[in-house]
C-alpha positions in Angstrom: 58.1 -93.8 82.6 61.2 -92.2 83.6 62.6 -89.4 81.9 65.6 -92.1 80.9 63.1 -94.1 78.9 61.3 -91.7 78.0 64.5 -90.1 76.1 65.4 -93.9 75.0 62.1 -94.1 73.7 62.3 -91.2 71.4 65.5 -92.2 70.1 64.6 -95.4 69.0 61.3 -93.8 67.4 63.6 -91.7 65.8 66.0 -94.0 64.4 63.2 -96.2 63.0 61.6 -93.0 61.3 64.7 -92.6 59.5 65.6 -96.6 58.8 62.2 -96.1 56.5 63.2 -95.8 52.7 60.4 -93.6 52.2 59.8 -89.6 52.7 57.8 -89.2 55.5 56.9 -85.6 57.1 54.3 -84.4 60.0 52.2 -81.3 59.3 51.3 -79.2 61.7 47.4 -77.6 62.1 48.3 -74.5 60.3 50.1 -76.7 57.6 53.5 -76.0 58.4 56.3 -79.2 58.4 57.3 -80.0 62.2 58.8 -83.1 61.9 61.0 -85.1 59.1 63.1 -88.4 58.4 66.1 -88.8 56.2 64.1 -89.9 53.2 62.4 -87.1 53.1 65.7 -84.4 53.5 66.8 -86.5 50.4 63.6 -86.1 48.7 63.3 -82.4 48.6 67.3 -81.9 48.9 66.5 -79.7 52.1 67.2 -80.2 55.7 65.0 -80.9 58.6 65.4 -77.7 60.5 65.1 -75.9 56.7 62.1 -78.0 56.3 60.5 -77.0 59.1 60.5 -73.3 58.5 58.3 -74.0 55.6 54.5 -74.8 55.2 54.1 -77.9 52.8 52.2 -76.2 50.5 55.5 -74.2 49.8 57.0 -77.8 48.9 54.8 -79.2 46.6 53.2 -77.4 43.1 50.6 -74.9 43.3 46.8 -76.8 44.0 48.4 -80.0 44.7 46.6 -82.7 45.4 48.0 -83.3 48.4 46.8 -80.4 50.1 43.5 -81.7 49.7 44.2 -84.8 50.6 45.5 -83.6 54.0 42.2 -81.6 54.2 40.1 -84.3 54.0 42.4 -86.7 56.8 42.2 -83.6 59.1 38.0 -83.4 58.7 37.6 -86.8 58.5 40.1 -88.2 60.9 40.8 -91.1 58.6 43.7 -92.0 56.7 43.7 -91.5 52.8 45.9 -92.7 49.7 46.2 -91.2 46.7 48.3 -92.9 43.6 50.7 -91.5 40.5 50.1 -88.1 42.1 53.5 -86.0 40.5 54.9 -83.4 43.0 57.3 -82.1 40.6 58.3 -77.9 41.5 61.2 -75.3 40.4 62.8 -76.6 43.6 62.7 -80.4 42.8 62.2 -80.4 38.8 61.5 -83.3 36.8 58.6 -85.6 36.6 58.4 -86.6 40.5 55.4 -89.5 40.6 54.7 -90.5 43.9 51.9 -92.3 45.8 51.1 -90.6 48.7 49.4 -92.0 51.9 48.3 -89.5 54.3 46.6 -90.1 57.9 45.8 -88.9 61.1 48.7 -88.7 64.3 46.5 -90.7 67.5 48.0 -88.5 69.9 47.4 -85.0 68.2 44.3 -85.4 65.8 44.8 -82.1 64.2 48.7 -83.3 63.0 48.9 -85.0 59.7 51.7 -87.7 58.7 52.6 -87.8 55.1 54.5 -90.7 53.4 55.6 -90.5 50.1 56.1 -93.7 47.8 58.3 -92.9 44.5 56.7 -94.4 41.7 60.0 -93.7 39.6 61.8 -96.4 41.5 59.8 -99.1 40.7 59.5 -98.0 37.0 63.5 -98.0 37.2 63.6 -101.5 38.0 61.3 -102.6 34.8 63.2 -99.8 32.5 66.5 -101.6 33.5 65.0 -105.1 32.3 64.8 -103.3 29.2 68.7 -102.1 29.7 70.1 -105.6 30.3 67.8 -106.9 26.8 69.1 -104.5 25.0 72.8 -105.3 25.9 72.2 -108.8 25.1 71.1 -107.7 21.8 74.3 -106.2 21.1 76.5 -108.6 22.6 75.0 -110.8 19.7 75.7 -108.2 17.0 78.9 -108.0 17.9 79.6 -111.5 17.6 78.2 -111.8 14.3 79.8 -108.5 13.4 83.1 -109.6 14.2 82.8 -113.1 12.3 81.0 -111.8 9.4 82.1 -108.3 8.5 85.9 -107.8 9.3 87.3 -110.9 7.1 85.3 -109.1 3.7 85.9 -105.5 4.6 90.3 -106.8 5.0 89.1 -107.7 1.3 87.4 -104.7 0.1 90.6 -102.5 1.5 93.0 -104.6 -0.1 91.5 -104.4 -3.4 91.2 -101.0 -3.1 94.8 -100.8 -2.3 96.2 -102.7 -5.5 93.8 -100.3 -7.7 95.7 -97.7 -6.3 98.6 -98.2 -8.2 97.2 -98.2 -11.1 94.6 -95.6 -11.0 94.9 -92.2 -12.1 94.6 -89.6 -9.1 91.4 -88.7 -9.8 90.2 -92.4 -9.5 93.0 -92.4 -6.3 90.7 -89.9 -4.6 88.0 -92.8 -4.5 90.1 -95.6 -4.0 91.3 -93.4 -0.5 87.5 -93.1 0.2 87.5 -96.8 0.5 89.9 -97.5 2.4 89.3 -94.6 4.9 85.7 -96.3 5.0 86.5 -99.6 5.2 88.5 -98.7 8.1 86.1 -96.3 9.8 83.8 -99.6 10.0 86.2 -101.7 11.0 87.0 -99.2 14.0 83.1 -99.5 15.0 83.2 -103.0 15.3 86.3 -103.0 17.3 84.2 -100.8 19.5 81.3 -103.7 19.1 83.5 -106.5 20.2 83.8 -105.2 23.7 80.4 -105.9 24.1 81.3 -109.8 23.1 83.9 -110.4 25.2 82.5 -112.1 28.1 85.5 -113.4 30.2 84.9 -112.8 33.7 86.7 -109.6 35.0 88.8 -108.7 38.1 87.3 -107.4 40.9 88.2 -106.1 44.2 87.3 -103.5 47.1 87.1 -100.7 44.9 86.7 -96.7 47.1 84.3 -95.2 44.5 86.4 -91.7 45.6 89.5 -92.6 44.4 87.7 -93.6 40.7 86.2 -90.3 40.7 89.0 -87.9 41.6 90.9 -89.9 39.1 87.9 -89.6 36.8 88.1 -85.6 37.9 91.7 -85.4 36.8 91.5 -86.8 33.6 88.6 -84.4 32.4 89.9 -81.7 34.2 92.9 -81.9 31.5 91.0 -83.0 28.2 87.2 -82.4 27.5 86.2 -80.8 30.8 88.9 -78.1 31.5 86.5 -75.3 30.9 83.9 -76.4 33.6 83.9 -76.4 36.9 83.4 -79.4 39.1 81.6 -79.6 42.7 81.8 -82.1 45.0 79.3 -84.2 47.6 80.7 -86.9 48.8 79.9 -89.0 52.1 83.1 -90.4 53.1 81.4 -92.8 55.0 80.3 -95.2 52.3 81.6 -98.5 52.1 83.9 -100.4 49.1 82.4 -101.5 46.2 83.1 -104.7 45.0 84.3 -103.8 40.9 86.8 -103.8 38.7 88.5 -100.0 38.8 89.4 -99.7 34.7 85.8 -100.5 34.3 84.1 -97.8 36.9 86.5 -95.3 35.6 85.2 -96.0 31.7 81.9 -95.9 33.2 82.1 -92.5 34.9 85.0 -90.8 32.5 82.2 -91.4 29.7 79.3 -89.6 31.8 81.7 -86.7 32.5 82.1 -86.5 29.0 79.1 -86.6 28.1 78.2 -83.9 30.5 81.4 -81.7 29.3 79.7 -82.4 25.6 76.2 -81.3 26.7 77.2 -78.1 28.2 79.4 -76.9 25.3 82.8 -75.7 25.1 80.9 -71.7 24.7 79.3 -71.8 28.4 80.3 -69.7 30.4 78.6 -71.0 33.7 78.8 -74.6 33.4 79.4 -77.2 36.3 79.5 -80.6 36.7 78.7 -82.4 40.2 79.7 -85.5 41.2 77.9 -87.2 44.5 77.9 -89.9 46.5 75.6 -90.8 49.1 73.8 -94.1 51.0 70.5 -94.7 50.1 68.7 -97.5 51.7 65.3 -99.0 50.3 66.4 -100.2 46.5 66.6 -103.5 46.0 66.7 -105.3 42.3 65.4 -109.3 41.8 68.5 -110.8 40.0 67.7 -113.3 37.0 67.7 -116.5 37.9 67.2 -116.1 42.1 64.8 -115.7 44.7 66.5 -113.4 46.7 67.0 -109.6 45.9 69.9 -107.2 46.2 69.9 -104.1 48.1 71.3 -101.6 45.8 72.0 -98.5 48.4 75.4 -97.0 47.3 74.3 -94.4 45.0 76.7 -92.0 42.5 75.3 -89.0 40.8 77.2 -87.2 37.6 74.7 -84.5 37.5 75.2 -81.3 34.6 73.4 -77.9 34.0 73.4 -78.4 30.4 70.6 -78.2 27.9 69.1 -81.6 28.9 68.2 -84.6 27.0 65.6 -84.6 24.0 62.5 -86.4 25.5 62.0 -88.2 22.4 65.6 -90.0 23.0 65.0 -90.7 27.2 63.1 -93.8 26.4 66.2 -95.4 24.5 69.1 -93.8 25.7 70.8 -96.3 27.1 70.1 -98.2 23.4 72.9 -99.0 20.9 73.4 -96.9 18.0 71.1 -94.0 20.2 72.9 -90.6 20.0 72.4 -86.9 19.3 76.5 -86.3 18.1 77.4 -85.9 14.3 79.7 -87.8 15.1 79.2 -90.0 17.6 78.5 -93.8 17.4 75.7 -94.2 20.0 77.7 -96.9 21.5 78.8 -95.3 25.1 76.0 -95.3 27.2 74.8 -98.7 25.9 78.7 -99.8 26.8 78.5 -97.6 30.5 74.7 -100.1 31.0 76.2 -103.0 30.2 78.9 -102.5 32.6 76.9 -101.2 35.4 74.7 -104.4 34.6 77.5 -106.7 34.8 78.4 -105.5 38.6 74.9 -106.4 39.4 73.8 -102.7 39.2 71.3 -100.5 37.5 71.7 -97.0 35.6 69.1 -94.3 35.5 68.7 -90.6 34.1 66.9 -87.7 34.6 66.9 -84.8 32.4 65.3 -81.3 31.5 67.4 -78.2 31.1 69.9 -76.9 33.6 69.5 -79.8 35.7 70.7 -83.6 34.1 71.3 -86.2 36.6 72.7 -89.9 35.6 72.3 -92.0 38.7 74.3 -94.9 39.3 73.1 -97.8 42.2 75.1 -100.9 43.2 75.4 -103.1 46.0 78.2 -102.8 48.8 80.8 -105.3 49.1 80.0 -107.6 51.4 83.2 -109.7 51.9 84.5 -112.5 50.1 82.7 -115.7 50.2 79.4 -113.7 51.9 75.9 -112.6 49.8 75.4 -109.5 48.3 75.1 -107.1 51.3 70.8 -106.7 51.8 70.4 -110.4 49.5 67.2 -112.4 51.8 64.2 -113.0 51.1 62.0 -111.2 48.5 59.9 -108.3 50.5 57.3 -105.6 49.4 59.9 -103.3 48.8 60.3 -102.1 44.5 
């Protein structure tokens, strides 16, 4: 082989290592990380030269499992799997489940290759089954809200009103109380009835970095002036096919719902907006064979307190919040959105470090398939 293919050859070795959706790193003898794809920079939000001046055992928590795992490949010369195994650490927090499959390198028995599955992906695509039921349920609400409650609350106010005028102003004090009441509720199903309206929407070639500067702007002059806002973009990424009022409710209420979290006292608080490509999520679609590929990913990410783990498993639920004040409507409103452009919604949370993740397919062109739509493969 000439030193032309040879160099040919290791690029296109290369280039498939890092087409793979999943983290995959060699480790050397004396456990140190030589070699890295993409997936696995993402993974542990490091670089590959940074990643190699580390030993593994340095990336994963103390007594891992996987340590022993690459043991055993290294003394047995056999590959080895091992499932739901969480590498969770200080540097990558948050419940990380992975299944990990570990075996030999032919050429150089004493390396070890490592491929990480995440087992969160695949529960995201089950969890959001869950997100699209429940915004059904509230679509139906709101329909009967609408019919049933508005035309007898216009009643109640109006009676309420004529007692006025003959009331004393002690009794006046409670005939207000109605009315302010009777129009706090019809307010909430106002907010309900967007959840009814099913007319299809506008869409066009939306740059996801124009919604969030604008996004930026607005916060930047409301709830957010007090925190500061850093930016990761990859200006690379391709349209999104969407309708801009709608991305800009759904990413103006996660910015506010950051600002909120992080308090108006904090002295050190930041919100981070990201976008980057990730290849490797695709979502089945109700009703068809194929599946999407869902690899344009936007982060809102906060260092507030976190969420409560009791309210993780319904947060994206109607009538779900942790506000005096608040409704519980938003993040059940930002799902159904997200839903309705054929994408999917996820967060993770513990303190300092809250990350709502938002995936959707790339615009493919008019008339064409959802960029990555074929046939139904292995991937979650």
């Amino acid at each position: 082989m000439t030193s032309a293919e040879s160099s040919l050859a290791t690029m296109t070795a290369d280039a498939v290592l890092n087409a793979l959706p999943h983290p995959v790193v060699v480790v050397s003898s004396d456990g140190r990380v030589i070699d890295a794809n993409a997936a696995a920079e993402a993974f542990f939000e490091v670089s590959t030269p940074l990643l190699r001046r580390n030993l593994l055992r340095d990336l994963v928590p103390f007594g891992s499992p996987l340590l022993t795992l690459v043991d055993q490949v290294r003394a047995r010369g056999a590959a080895v799997n091992e499932y739901k195994v969480d590498l969770g650490t200080p540097r990558n927090p948050g419940d990380r489940l992975v299944d990990l499959h570990v075996a030999p390198l032919p050429e150089r028995p004493d390396h070890v290759v490592v491929m990480l599955q995440e087992r969160t992906i695949a529960d995201k695509m089950d969890r959001q089954l869950t997100h699209r039921g429940a915004a059904r349920s509230v679509i139906a609400l709101a329909a009967m809200l609408a019919h049933e409650i508005k035309n007898p609350l216009s009643g109640i106010r109006g009676a309420a009103q004529l007692l006025e005028q003959s009331v004393d102003d002690d009794d006046r004090t409670l005939t207000r109380l109605i009315c302010d009441e009777a129009d706090r509720i019809v307010k909430l199903v106002d907010r309900m009835e967007v959840f009814a309206d099913e007319r299809p929407v506008e869409r066009e070639p939306i740059n996801i970095h124009v919604v969030l500067d604008h996004v930026k702007r607005l916060a930047q002059t409301g709830v957010a002036r007090h925190i500061k806002f850093v930016e990761d973009y990859d200006p690379s990424l391709p349209a999104v096919l969407a309708n801009r009022d709608q991305l800009i409710q759904v990413f103006l209420n996660l910015v506010k719902n950051a600002a909120e979290a992080i308090g108006e006292n904090a002295n050190s608080g930041e919100i981070a907006l990201s976008t980057a490509f990730r290849p490797g999520v695709r979502l089945s679609l109700p009703g068809a064979k194929a599946r999407v590929s869902l690899p344009l990913e936007f982060c809102v990410k906060d260092n507030g307190p976190g969420v409560p783990d009791e309210l993780m498993p319904h947060l994206f639920d109607p009538f779900v919040t942790t506000k005096p004040t608040g409704s519980g409507l938003g993040l059940a409103l930002v799902a159904k959105i997200v839903g309705d452009h054929g994408g999917i919604i996820e967060c993770e949370s513990q303190p300092r470090r809250t990350v709502f993740r938002v995936l959707m397919p790339i615009y493919a062109g008019e008339g064409a398939e959802p960029d990555g739509a074929g046939e139904p493969r292995g991937d979650h």
